[in-house]
C-alpha positions as CSV (number, residue, x, y, z in Angstrom):
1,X,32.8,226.1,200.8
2,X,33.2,228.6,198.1
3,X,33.1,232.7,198.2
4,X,29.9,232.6,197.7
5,X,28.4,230.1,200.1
6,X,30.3,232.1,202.6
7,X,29.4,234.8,201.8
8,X,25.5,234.3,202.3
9,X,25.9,232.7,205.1
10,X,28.0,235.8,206.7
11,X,24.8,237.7,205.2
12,X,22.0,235.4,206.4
13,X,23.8,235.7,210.3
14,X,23.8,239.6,210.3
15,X,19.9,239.5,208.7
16,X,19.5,237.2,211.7
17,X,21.0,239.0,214.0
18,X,19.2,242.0,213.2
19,X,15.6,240.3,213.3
20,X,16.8,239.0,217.0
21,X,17.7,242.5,218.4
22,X,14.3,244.0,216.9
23,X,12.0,241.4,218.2
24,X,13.8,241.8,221.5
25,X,13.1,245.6,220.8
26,X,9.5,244.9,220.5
27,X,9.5,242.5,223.5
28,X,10.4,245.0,225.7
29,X,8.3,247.6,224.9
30,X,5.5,245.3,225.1
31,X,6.9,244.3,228.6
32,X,6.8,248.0,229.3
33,X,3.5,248.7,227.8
34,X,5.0,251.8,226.1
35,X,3.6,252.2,222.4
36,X,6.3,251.8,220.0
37,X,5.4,254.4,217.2
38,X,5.9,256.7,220.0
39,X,9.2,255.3,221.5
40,X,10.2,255.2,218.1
41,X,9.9,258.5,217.3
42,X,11.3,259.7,220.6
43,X,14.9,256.9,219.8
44,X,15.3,258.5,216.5
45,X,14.7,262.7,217.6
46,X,16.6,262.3,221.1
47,X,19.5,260.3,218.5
48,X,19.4,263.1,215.5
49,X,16.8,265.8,216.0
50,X,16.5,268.4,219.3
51,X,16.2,271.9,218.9
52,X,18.7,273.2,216.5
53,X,19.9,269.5,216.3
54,X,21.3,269.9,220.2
55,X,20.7,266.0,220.6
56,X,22.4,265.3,217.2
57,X,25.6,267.1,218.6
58,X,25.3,265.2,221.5
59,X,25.5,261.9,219.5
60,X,28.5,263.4,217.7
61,X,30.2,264.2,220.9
62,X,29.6,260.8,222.5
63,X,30.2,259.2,219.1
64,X,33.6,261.2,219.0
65,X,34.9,259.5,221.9
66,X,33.9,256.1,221.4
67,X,35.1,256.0,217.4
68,X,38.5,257.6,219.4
69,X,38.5,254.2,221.4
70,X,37.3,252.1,218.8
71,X,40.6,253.2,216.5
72,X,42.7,252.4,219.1
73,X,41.4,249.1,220.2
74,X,41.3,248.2,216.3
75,X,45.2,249.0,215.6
76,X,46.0,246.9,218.1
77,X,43.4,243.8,217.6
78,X,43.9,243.5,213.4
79,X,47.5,243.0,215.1
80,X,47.1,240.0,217.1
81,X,47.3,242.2,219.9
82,X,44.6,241.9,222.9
83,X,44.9,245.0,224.4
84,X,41.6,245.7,226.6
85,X,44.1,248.0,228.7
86,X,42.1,251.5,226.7
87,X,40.6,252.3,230.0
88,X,43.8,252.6,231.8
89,X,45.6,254.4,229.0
90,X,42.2,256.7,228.8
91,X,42.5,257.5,231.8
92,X,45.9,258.1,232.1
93,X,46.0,260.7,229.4
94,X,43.2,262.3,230.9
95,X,45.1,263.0,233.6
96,X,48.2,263.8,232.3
97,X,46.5,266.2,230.1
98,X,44.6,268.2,232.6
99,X,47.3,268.1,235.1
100,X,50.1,269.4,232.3
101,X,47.7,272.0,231.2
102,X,47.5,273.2,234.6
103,X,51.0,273.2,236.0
104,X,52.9,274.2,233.0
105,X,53.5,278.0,232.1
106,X,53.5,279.6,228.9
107,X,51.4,280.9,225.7
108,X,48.0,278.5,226.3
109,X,48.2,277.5,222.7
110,X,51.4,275.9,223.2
111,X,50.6,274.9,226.3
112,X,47.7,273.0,225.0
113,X,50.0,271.3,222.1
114,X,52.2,270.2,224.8
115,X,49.3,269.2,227.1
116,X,47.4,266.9,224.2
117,X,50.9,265.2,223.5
118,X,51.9,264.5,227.2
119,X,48.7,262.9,226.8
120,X,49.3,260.6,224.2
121,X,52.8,260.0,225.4
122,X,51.1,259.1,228.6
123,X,48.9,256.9,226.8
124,X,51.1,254.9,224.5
125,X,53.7,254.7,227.9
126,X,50.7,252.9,229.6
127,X,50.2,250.3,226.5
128,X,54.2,249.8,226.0
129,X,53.6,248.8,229.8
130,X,51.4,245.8,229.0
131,X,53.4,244.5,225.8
132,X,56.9,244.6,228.2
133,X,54.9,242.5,230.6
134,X,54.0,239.9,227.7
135,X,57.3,239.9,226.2
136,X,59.8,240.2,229.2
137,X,57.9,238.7,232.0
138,X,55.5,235.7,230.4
139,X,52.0,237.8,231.7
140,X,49.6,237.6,228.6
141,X,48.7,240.6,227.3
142,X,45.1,240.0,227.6
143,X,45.5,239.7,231.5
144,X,48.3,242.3,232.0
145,X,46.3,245.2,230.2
146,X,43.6,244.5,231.9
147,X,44.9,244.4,235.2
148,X,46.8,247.9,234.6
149,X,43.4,249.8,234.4
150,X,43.2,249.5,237.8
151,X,46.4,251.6,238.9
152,X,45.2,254.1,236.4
153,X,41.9,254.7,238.0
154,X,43.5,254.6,241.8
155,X,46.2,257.0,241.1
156,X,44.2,258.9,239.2
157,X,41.3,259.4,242.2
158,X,44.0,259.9,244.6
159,X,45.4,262.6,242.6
160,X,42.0,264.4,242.2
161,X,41.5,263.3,245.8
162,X,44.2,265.0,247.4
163,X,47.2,267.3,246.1
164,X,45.5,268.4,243.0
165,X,41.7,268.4,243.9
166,X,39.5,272.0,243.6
167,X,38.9,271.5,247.1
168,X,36.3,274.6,246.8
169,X,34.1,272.6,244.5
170,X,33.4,270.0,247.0
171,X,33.8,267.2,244.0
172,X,36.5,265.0,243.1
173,X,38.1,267.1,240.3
174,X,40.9,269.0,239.5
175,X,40.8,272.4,238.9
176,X,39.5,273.8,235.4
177,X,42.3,274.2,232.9
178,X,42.1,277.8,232.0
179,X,39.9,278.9,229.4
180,X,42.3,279.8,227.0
181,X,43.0,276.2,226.5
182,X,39.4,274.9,225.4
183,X,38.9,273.6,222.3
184,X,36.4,275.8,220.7
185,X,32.8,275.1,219.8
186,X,32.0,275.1,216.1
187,X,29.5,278.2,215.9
188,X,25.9,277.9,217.2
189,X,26.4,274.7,218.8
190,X,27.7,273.0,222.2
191,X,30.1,270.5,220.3
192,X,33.9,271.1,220.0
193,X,36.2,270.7,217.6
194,X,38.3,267.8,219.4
195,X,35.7,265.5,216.7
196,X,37.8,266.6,214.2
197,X,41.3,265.8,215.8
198,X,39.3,262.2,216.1
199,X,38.4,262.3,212.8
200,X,41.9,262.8,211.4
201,X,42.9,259.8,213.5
202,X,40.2,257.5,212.2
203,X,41.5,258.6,208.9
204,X,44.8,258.2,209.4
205,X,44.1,254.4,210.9
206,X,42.3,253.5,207.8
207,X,45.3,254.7,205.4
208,X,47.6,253.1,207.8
209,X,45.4,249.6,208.1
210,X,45.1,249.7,203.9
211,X,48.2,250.9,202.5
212,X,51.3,251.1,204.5
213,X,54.2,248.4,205.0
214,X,54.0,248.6,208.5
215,X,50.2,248.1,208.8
216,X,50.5,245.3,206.2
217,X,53.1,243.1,208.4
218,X,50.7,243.8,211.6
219,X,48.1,242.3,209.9
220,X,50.2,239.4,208.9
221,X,50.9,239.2,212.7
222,X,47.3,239.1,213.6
223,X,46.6,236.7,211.4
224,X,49.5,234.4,211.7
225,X,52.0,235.2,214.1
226,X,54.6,232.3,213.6
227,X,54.1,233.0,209.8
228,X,55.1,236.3,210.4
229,X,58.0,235.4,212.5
230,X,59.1,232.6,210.4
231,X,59.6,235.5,207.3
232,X,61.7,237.1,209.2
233,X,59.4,240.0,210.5
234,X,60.7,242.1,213.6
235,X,57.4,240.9,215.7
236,X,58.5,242.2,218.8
237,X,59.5,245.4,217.6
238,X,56.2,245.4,215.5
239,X,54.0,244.0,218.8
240,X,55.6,247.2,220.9
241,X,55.4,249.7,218.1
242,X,51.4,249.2,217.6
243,X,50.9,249.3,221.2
244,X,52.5,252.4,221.1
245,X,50.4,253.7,218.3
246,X,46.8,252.4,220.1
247,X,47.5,253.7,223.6
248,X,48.8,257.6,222.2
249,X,45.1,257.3,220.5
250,X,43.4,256.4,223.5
251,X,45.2,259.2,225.4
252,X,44.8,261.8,222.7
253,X,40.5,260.8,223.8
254,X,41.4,261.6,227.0
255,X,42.8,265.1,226.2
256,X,40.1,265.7,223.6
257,X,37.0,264.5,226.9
258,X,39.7,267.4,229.0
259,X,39.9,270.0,227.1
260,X,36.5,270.1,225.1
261,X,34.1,268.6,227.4
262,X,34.9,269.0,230.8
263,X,37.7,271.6,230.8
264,X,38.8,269.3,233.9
265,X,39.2,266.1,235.0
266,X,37.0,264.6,237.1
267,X,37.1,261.3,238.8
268,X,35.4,258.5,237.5
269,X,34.3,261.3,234.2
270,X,35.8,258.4,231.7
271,X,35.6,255.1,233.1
272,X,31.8,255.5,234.4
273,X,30.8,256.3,230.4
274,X,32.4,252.7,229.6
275,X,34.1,254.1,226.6
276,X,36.9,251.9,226.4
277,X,34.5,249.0,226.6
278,X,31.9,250.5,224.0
279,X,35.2,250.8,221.7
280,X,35.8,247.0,221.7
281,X,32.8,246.5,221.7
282,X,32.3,248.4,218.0
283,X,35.3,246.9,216.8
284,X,34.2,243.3,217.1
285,X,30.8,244.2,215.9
286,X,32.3,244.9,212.7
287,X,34.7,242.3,212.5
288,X,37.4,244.5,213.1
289,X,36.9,246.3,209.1
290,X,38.6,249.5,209.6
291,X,36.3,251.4,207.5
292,X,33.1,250.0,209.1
293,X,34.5,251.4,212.5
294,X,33.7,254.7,212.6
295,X,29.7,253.9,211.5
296,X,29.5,251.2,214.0
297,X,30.8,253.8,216.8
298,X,28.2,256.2,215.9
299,X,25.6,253.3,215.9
300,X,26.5,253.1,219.4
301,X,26.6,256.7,220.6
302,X,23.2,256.9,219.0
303,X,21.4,253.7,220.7
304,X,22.9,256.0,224.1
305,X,21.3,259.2,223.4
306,X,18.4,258.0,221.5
307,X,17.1,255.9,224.8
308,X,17.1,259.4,226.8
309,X,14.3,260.4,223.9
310,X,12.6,257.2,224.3
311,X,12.4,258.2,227.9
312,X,11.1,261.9,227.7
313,X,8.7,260.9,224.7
314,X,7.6,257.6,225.4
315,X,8.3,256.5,229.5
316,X,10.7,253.8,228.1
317,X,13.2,253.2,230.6
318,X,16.9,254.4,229.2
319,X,18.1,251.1,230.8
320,X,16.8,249.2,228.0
321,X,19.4,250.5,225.6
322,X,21.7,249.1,228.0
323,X,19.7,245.7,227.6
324,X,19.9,246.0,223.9
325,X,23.7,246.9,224.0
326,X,23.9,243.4,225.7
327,X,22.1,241.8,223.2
328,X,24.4,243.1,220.8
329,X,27.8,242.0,222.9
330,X,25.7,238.1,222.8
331,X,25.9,237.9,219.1
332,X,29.6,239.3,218.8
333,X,30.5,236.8,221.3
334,X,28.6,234.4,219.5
335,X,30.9,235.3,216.0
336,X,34.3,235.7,218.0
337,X,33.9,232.4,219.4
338,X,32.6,230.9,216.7
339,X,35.4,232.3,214.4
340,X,37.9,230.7,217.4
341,X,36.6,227.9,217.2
342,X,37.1,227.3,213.2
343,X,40.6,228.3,213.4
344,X,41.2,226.0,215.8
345,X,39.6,223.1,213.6
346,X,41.5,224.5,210.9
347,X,44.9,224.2,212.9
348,X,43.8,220.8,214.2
349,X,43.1,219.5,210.2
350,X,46.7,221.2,209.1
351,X,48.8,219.2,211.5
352,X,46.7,216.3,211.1
């Protein structure tokens, strides 16, 4: 088939997927006899407008966390690298950051830099974790990154539980890192200038993904791994080093959720928002196009806020924007197993 002919038919499955999520759209709001100029209006101000813009920085907040994941879980995937571990790491930098922050003396802005890289130290630690289990042990990547969310989470709600907990609140949480240590709020709004520390990371992955040697070769080792090894590429080294690289990013959202949102951490305060899941989401959505990342993570965030609006404005239930998020996941599912499966045919023709 040539360039063309694909690439209509990669055209004509989007404009298809597209019509599908709308007329499910439209479905539902039949279903839940809300009008739809009105929901409509009330997706697109609780997404964008609020006085002063409030909900718009609320996107951007959300957004900032998920594009955070979304980086991280797109390092390692362009790699061949199937790490679905981001909650774990998330969590564990989370953690480490609040717990550094408050234990450790000194100036708070030092304190603070030393917090936010514990963090992604604690992060990429967590991810180096996984790949040792692939490479030394024979436990797939996919399974053993998985698995070690679970630890995370335990020993980090036992540690909130019980020898670091604000037992005075009566929650689950640590105590609040003092506020000397908060990132501050750009003027006249409530969002915080940890966006911009994701920012510079999403950047930074896109010049890394485009024009560096060492993003380059982990391309080549997503897309052919025995090609890659068979050039004489240091794959392991490589495999390790990218882990490395997506869990510090995952643990540096973790810090930035600490220290500009909650000023604590609180059990269950970033597993229960399913970024890590919302990340890999975004990533496949966009066929794992570094540049497209960022816009599809903001996509997201917005379909979260903006079904609050529909709710206040309209009596839409939020939970449809949960419905329409699976929707979404069915036609990425739908590509990624469909793209599996041609490779496979393609393998199956070239030793033929």
């Amino acid at each position: 088939m040539s360039a063309r002919g694909i690439a209509s038919g990669e055209a004509l499955s989007w404009i298809g997927a597209a019509a599908a999520i709308l007329a499910v759209f439209f479905l539902l709001m039949l279903m839940v006899g809300a009008p739809v100029g009105e929901a409509l209006q009330g997706f697109f101000n609780g997404a964008f407008g609020g006085r002063r813009f409030s909900y718009l920085m609320t996107t951007l907040s959300r957004a900032a966390l998920i594009i955070g994941m979304a980086v991280s879980v797109m390092l390692s995937f362009r790699a061949g690298l199937f790490n679905i571990g981001g909650e774990g790491q998330l969590v564990a930098g989370g953690l480490v950051a609040a717990l550094a922050a408050i234990l450790l003396p000194g100036p708070p802005l030092l304190v603070l830099v030393v917090s936010i890289l514990a963090a992604m130290l604690a992060g990429a630690v967590w991810a180096l974790l996984a790949g040792v289990l692939q490479l030394y042990v024979g436990v797939p990547l996919l399974v053993g990154s998985l698995l070690l969310n679970y630890p995370a989470r335990y020993i980090a709600s036992y540690l909130v539980a019980h020898p670091f907990r604000d037992v005075q609140s009566g929650m689950l949480q640590s105590h609040l890192v003092p506020q000397d240590m908060w990132l501050p709020y750009f003027p006249g709004t409530r969002l915080d200038i940890g966006i911009l520390l994701i920012g510079f990371v999403a950047v930074g992955a896109i010049v890394y993904s485009y024009t560096t040697l060492h993003g380059y070769r982990a391309r080549m080792n997503g897309l052919s791994p025995d090609f890659a090894r068979a050039v004489g590429l240091p794959v392991t080294r490589l495999a390790l080093s990218t882990l490395a690289m997506s869990g510090a990013i995952a643990g540096l959202v973790g810090a930035v959720a600490v220290f500009g949102i909650h000023h604590r951490y609180i059990d269950g305060m970033l597993v229960q928002p399913l970024y890590a899941w919302t990340g890999i989401i975004a990533v496949l959505l966009v066929g794992m196009a570094p540049w497209a990342v960022p816009l599809s993570g903001l996509f997201f965030a917005a379909v979260q806020t903006g079904a609050a609006g529909m709710e206040r404005a309209a009596g839409v239930p939020k939970e449809i924007a949960l419905i329409m998020q699976a929707v979404i996941i069915l036609f990425v599912a739908t590509r990624v197993s469909g793209a599996l499966l041609a490779s496979s045919e393609r393998r199956g023709a070239d030793g033929a």
